[in-house]
N, C-alpha and C positions, 0 to 999 in steps of 0.2 A: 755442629748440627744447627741447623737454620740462622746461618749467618745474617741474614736481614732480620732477624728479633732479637738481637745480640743485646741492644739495652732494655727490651722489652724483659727479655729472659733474665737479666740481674733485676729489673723490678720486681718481677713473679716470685722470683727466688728467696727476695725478701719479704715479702708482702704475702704470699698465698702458701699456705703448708702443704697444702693437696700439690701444689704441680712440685714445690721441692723433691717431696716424695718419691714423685713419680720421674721427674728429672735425676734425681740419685738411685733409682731403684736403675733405669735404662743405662744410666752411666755404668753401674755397677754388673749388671748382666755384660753388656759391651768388654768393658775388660775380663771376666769372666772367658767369653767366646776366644778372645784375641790370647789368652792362657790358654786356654785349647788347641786352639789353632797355631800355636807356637810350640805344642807339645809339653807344655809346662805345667798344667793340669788333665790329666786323664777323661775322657767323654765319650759313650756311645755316639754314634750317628744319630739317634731317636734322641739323645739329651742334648743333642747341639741344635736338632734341628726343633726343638720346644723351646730352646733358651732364645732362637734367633724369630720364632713367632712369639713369644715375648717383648721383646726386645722390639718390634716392629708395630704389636700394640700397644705399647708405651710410647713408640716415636708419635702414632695416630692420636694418641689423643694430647696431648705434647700440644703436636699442630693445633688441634680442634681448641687450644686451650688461648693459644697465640691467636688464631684468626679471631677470635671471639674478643680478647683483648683488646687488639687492635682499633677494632669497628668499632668496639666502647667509647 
């Protein structure tokens, strides 16, 4: 996931607790989804499809976290 903030994202990592968080919480849904989809964990259609709109506003503010960094 966002291979051009690659050493951005190990500075955040360490440095800021909010995006760890938020970068382990996405991590952790992700595989989650990928045990589903592998049939390895059990899932409604309605719990897959709220883990992967999860999952997609954690990547959003992720970004918004990195573009902001950046610019800093």
């Amino acid at each position: 996931m966002f291979p051009e903030y690659r050493d951005l994202i190990t500075q955040l990592k360490h440095n800021d607790l909010h995006f760890t968080k938020l970068f382990d919480r996405h991590n952790e849904i992700d595989q989650k989804i990928r045990n589903i989809e592998a049939n390895i964990e059990p899932a409604t259609d309605t719990e897959v499809e709220t883990l992967k709109k999860e999952k997609l506003n954690l990547k959003d503010q992720l970004y918004a976290i990195l573009v902001k960094a950046s610019n800093a």
